[in-house]
C-alpha positions as CSV (number, residue, x, y, z in Angstrom):
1,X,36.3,31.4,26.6
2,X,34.0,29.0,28.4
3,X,30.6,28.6,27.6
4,X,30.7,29.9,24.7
5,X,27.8,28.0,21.9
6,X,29.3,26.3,19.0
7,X,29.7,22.6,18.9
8,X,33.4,21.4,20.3
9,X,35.6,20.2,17.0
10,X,32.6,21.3,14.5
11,X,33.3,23.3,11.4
12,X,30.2,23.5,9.6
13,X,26.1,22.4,10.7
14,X,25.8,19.3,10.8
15,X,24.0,17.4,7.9
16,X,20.8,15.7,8.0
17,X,17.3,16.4,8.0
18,X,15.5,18.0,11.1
19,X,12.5,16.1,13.1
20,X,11.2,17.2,16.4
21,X,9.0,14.4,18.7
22,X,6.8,15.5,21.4
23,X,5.6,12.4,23.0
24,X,3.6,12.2,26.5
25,X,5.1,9.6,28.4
26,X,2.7,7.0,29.7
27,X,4.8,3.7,30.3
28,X,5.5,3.2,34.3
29,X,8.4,0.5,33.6
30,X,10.7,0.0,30.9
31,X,9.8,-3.7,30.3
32,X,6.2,-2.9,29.4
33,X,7.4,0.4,27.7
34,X,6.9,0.7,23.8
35,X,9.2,3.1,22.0
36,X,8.9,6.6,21.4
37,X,11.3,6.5,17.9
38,X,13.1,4.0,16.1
39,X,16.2,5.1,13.9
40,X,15.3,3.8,9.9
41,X,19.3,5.6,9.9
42,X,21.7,7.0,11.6
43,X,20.2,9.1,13.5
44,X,21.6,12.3,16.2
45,X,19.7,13.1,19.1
46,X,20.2,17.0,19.4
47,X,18.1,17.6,22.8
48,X,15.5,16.6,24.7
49,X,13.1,18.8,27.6
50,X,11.0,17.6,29.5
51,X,7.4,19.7,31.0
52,X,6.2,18.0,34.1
53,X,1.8,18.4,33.0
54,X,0.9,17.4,36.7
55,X,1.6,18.1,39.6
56,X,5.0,17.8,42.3
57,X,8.0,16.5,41.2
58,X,8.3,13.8,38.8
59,X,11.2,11.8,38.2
60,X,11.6,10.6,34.4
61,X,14.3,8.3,32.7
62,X,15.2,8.4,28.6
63,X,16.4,4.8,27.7
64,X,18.1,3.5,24.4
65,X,17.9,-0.2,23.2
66,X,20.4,-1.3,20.6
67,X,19.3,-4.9,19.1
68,X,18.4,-7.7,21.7
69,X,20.9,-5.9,24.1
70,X,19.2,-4.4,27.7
71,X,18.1,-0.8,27.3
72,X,20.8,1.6,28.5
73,X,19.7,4.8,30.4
74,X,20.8,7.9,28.9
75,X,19.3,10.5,30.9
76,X,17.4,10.8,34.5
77,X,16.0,13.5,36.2
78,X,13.3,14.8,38.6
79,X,10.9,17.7,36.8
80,X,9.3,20.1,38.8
81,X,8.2,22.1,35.8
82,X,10.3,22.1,32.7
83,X,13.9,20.3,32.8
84,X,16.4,19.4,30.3
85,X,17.4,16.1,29.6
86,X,19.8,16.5,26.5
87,X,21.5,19.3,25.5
88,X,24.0,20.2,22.1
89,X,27.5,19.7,23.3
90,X,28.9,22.5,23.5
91,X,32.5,23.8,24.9
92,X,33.1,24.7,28.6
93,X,29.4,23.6,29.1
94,X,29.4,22.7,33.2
95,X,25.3,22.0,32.5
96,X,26.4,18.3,30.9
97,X,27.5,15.3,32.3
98,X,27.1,12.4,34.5
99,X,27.9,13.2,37.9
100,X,24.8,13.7,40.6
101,X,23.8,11.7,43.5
102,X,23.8,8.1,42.4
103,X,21.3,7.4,45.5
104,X,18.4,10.0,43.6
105,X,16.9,10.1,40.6
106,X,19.2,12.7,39.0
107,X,21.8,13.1,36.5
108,X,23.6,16.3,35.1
109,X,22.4,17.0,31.3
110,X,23.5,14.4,29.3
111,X,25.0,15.3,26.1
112,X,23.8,14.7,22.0
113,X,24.2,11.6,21.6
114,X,23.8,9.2,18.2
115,X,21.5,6.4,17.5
116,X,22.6,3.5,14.7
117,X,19.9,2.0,12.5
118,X,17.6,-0.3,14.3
119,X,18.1,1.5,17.7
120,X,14.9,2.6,19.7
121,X,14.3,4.9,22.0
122,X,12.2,5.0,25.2
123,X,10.9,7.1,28.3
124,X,9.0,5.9,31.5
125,X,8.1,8.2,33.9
126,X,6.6,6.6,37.9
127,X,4.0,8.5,37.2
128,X,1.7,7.7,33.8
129,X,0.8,11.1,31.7
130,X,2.5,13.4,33.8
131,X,5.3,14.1,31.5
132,X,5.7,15.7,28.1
133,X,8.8,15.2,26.2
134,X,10.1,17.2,23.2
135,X,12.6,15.3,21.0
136,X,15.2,16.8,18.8
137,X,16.8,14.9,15.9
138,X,19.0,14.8,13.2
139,X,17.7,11.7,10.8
140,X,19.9,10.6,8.0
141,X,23.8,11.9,9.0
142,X,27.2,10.8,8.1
């Protein structure tokens, strides 16, 4: 049955030790941008929203950066007033993945996704203050 909620291959909740992050996003390009979290261990990203605090329709882009490697975008999306970013994988979900127009700001709703030690995690938004993320982790899993 499509759709339906439990995590594709899981067989129990997954370990680790729960931390949510709301985090207003003031940086306006990602080589000035400082990080929002940085993973002391392996570390899953369960979900991420995003509430547009302003006004119209703001575009906003999650990054990760792994070592001295360029930061890789993981999510993109415009926010008129609240939009997920990430979401739990779960089976038959048509809500995630990574076709949408390559020539806007959009993606479809990227997936969980896990961070190794040392990785960092960043937003930037075009416009400064106009975006509040909440952040979802798993800290410390196999």
């Amino acid at each position: 049955m499509p759709g339906y909620a439990y995590p594709v291959g899981a067989e129990t909740v997954a370990a680790g030790d729960s931390l949510s992050i709301n985090h207003l996003v003031s940086d306006t390009n990602i080589s000035t941008a400082s990080s929002i979290f940085t993973a002391t261990s392996k570390t899953r990203v369960m979900s991420v929203t995003a509430v547009n605090v302003d006004l119209g329709i703001i575009p906003v882009r999650l990054y990760v950066k792994r070592g001295s490697n360029a930061p890789l975008v993981v999510a993109r999306t415009r926010v008129l007033k609240v939009k997920a970013l990430v979401l739990p994988l779960v089976s038959g979900d048509s809500r995630v993945g990574d076709s949408g127009p390559s020539d806007q700001d959009f993606n479809k709703i990227a997936t969980e996704f896990t961070l190794q030690t040392g990785d960092k995690l960043y937003a930037v938004s075009r416009l400064a203050n106009a975006v509040q993320l909440t952040i979802e982790l798993k800290e410390n899993i196999d």
